[in-house]
N, C-alpha and C positions, 0 to 999 in steps of 0.2 A: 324614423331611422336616420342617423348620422354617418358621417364618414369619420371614418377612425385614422389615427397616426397624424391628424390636421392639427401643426403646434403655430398656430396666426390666424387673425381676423380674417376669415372668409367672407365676409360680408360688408365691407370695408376697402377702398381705394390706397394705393398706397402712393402718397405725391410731398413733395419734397424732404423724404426719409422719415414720414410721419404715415399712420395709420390712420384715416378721415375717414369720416361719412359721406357717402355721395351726396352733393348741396340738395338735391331734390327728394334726397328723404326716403325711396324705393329703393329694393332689392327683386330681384329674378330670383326662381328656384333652379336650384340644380339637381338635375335626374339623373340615378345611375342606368345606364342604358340595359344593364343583367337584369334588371329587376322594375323601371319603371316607376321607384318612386324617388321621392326627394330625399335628397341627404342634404343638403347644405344648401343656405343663399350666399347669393353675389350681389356685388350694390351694380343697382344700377344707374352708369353715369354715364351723363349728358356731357352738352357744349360749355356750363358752367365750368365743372371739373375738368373736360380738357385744357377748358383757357388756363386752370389754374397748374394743371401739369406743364403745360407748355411755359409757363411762365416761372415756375421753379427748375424746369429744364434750363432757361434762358439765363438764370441766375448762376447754375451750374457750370454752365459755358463759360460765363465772365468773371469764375471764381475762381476758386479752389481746384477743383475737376480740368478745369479748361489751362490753366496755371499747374498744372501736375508734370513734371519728369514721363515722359513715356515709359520709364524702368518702372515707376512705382502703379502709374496705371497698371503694367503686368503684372505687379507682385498683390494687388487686389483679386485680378480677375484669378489667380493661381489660388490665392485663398478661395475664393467663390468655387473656387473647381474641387478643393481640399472637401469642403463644408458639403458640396453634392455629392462626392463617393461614399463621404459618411453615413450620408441619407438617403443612398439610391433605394435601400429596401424602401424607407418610409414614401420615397417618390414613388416608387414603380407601383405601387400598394395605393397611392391618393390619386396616380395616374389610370390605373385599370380598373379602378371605379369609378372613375370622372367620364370615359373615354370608351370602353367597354373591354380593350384588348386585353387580351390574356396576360397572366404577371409575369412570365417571364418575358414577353415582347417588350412590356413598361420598362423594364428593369434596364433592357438592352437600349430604350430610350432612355433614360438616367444616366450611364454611364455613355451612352453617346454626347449628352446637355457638360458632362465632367471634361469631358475631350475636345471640345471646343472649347471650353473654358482654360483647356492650359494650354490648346494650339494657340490661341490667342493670346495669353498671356507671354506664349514666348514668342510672338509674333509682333508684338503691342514695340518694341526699340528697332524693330529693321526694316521697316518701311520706309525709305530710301530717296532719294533724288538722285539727278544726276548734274554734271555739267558736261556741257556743249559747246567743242567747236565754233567761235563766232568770227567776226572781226579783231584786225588787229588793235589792241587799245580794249578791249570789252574784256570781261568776265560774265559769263552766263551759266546759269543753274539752274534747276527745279526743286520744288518745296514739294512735299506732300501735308496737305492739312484738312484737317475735319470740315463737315457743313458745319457745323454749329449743333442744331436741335433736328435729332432725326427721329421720325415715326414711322411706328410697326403695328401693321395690323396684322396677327398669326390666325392660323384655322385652328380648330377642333383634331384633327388627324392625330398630327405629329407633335403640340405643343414642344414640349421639352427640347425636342432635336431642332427644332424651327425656331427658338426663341435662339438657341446657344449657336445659330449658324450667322442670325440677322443681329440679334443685340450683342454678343460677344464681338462679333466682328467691330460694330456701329463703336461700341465702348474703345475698344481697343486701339482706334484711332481717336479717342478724346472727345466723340457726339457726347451730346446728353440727349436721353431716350425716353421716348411717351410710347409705352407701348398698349395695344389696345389688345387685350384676349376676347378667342370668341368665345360667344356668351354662354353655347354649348360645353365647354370644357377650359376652365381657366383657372382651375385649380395649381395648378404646378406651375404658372405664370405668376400667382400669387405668392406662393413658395418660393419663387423665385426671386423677388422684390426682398420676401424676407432672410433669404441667405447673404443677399448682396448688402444690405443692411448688418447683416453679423460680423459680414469681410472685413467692414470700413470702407466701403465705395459713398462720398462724401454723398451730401442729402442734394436733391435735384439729378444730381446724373443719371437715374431709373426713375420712372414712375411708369405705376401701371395703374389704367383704369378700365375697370370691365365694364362693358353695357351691351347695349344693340348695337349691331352693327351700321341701321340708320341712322342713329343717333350719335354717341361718342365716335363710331367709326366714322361717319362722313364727316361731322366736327373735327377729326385729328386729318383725316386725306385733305381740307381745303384750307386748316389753319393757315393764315401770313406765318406764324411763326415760328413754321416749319422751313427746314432747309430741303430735305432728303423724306423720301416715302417708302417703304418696301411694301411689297406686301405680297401673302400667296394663299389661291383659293378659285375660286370659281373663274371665267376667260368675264362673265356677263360682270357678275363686283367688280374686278381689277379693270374691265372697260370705263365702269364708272370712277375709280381709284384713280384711274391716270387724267380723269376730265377734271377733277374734282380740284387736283395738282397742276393741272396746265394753268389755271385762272390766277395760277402763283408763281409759272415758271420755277416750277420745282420736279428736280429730277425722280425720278419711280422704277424701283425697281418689282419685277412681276416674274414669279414663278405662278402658272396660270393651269397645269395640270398637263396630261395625255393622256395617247392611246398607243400604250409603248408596245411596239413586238421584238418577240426575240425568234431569231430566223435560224433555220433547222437544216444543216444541211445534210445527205445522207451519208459522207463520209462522218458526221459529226460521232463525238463519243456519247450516246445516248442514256449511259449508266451516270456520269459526273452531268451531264444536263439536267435529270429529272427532276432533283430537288428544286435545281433553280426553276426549272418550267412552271413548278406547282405554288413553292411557295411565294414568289413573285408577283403571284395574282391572288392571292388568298391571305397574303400577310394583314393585319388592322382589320381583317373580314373585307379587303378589295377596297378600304376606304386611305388610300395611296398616290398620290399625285403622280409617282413613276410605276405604279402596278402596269405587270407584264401580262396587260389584258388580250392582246394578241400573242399567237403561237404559231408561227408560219414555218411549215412543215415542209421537204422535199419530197416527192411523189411518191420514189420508192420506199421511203422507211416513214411513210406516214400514218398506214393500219397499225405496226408495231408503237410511234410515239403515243397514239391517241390510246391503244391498250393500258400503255405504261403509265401514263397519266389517269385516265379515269381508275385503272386500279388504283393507282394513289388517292384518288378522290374519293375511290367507297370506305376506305382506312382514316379520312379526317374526323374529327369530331367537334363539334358545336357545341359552346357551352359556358356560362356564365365565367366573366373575366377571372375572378378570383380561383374558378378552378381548373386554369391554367390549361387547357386543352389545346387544340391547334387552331380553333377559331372563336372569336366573342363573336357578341351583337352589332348589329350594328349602332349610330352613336345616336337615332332618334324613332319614333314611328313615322316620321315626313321621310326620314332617307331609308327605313323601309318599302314605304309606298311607292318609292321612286325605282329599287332597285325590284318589287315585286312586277312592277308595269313593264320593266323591258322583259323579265321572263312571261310575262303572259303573251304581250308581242311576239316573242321567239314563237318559231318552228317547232311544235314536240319531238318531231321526226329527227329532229339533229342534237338533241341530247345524249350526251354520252354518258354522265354518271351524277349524281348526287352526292353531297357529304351528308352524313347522318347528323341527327339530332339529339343531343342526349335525352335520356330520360327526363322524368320531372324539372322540363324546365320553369323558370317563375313565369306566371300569362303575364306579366306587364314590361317583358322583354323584345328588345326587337332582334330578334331571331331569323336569320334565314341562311337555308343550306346550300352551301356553294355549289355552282353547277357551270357543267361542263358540256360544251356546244363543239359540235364537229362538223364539218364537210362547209361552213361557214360562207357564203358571198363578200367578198373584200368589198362590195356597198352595203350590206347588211348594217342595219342597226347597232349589234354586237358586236361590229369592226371599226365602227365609227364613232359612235359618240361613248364618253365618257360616262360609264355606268357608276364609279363610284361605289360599286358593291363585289363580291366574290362572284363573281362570274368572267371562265375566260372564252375565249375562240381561238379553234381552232382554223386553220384556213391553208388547204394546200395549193404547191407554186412548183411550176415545171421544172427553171431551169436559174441562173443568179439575177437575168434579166428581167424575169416574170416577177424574184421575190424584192431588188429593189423597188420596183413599181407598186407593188404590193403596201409592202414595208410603207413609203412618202405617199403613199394616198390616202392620207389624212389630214386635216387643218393643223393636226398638234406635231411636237417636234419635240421630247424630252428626252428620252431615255430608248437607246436599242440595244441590241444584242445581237452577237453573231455564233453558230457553233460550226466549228469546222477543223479540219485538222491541217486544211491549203493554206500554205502562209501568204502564198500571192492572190488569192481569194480574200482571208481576211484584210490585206492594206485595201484593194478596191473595195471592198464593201467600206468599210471605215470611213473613206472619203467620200463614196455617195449617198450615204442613210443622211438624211436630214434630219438630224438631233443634236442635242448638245452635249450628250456623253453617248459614248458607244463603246460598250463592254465586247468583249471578245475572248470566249469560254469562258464566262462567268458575267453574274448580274448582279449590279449591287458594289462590287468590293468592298463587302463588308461594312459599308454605310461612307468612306471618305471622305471623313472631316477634312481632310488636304485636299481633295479633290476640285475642282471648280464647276457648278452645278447650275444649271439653270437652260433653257430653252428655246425656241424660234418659232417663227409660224403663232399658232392662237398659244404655246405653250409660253409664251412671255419675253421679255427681255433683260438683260442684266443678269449677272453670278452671282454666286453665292461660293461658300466656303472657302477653304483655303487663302493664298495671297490677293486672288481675285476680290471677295468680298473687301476685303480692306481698301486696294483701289478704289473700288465703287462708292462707300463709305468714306471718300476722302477727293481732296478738290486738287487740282494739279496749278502750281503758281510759278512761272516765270521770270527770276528776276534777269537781268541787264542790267552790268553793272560796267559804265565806261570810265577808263581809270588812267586815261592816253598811255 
């Protein structure tokens, strides 16, 4: 079996605007997670082929690419964005059988990867300096300017939306990019290589090369000729990701995951929350670095939330990505195993509902139905660590002081949420959740490509999206210029 709608070398590195064989001559298979077997290989590359990414990247930098107009870098990435809306069906279709989510999820990741691609591109000429106030006799300013050669190593989750918040950004201030997809799903990474190829994004300024992640990944995190790192995935890899960069004094930025809650108060409007309550923890089948795996409920309306929720949860359904249901697979049988052991750990007694299973699904799928846990311990297992699969908790809280304590007691710090209809309720809470975004009636906005993203605590360091990412992406330079 194949994957369909694949128009480029999937099995193939793509390093300075050419399609290569990894030096070492092997390829990985790629499994669709609905079904269990292989559709496609990926090459797999090593420290050879990084060196040689990073060295057509460095070419890129002192070229063409690096020597570009900041106008005309946006008027490439605007094409690259044009060439994705084209192709969202054909992405979201190479994505939800790479990955396992449903197609219409994929598709909303497509046109998320097109959105970043022309926030960026119209973002790419107004990145800015300033001047400064100095002595008499001086002129002083600031520059903003690229590292040079910056690497990305992306997860399996999000591909598409991950690649176009990190390289879009990276590009748009003039880096030339080695990006490394995980091995699990780097289909649409590759896709990606060949749209920016069709734009005219000169040769060197993209490459991608797949492999393991001990291999080509730890080769691209400890390259010298690396300026800049990103990366987002597990807190234990990205612990290694930042060691691997310090031996370079090189800056890293880390989206590292949580254990996000969204806090419930009983003024709250319970009817506009629910959607967010449900789908927030069940979207990708809970495989979500901001999944709103926590639900911390106010006393009095917390028999009605938890009703409302698991009736929602007997109405999801489970079912191979293509046929677009409320939930896929999940993306392997390891991250089944992983997500079957915290429900065998769990308490029976505090289950409150199950998603069904479709019919005839294929046996070599990794399947499992989302569940839903109530009456919850805030040290519990299912409040604490990152499950990484479709399961939420529920967990109730007396009074606003019982649920910030609640809410920051955990190591992670990503993503909160407030529901309420107190305005002077929501500023306090907003200021004391230890997160790096905090929605308030509503979760998500909608995905906020403008947004600025990213986390504290084991959830990571540095932003993403919006003008932020560019900053990050870009070196701040001082001149002093004495002119008596």
């Amino acid at each position: 079996m194949t994957i369909d709608t694949v128009w480029y070398p999937t099995d193939q590195c793509f390093i300075n605007g050419a399609w290569v064989a990894p030096l070492g001559g092997e390829t990985l298979a790629v499994e669709n997670p609905s079904t269990g077997l292989e559709i496609a290989r990926i090459a797999r590359g090593q420290g050879a082929d990084i060196d040689a990414a990073v060295a057509a990247a460095e070419g890129a930098r002192d070229g063409d690419w690096g020597r570009m107009p900041a106008f005309q870098r946006g008027r490439i990435l605007a094409r690259m964005g044009q060439i994705v809306l084209e192709r969202a069906d054909d992405l979201a279709r190479i994505e939800a059988q790479d990955v396992g989510k449903p197609l219409a999820q994929a598709r909303v990741d497509a046109l998320a990867l097109a959105r970043y691609m022309e926030f960026y591109a119209g973002a790419a000429d107004k990145v800015m300096g300033e001047t400064i106030p100095y002595l008499d006799g001086y002129t002083v300013y600031t520059l903003r300017e690229p590292h040079g050669v910056t690497g990305h190593i992306v997860p399996w989750n999000y591909p598409m939306q991950i690649i176009g918040r990190s390289v879009g950004a990276a590009l748009a201030m003039g880096n030339a990019c080695v990006l490394k997809p995980a091995e699990e799903a780097c289909l649409t990474a590759l896709a990606f290589a060949a749209i920016a190829a069709e734009a005219g994004l000169p040769a060197g300024a993209l490459n991608v090369v797949p492999g393991l992640g001990e291999e080509a990944g730890a080769a691209l995190a400890s390259h010298p000729g690396v300026q800049h790192m990103s990366f987002t995935g597990s807190v234990a890899t990205g612990a290694l990701i930042q060691a691997a960069a310090a031996h370079n004094i090189v800056p890293v930025t880390l989206e590292l995951g949580g254990k996000s809650p969204q806090i419930v108060f009983d003024d709250a409007d319970l009817d506009a929350a629910l959607p967010f309550l449900v789908n927030a923890g069940i979207q990708n089948a809970g495989q979500t670095c901001s999944a709103a795996s926590r639900i911390l409920v106010q006393r009095r309306v917390y028999d009605r939330v938890c009703e409302m929720m698991a009736t929602r949860y007997r109405g999801l359904v489970v079912a191979p990505a293509l046929d677009d249901r409320d939930v896929g697979p999940l993306i392997s049988a390891r991250q089944k195993d992983i997500v079957e052991g915290f429900l065998k750990a769990a308490d029976p007694a505090r289950i409150l509902a199950r998603a069904q299973l479709a019919d005839d699904l294929p046996e070599g799928g990794h399947y499992v139905a989302p569940a839903l846990y109530g009456g919850v311990d805030p040290d519990d297992p299912l409040a604490q660590a990152e499950i990484f699969g479709p399961v939420q908790a529920i967990i109730p809280f007396e009074d606003e002081e019982d649920a910030v304590r609640i809410a920051n007691g955990t190591q992670y710090g990503l993503v909160a949420a407030v529901w309420t209809r107190d305005g002077a309720r929501q500023m306090r809470l907003v200021k004391r959740l230890r997160a790096g975004q905090v929605f308030v009636n509503n979760y998500g906005a909608g995905g906020g490509v403008e947004l600025p993203f990213g986390g504290v605590g084991k959830s990571g360091h540095g932003r993403e999206k919006g003008f932020e990412a560019l900053y990050g992406f870009s070196v701040l330079k001082t001149v002093a210029a004495r002119h008596g």
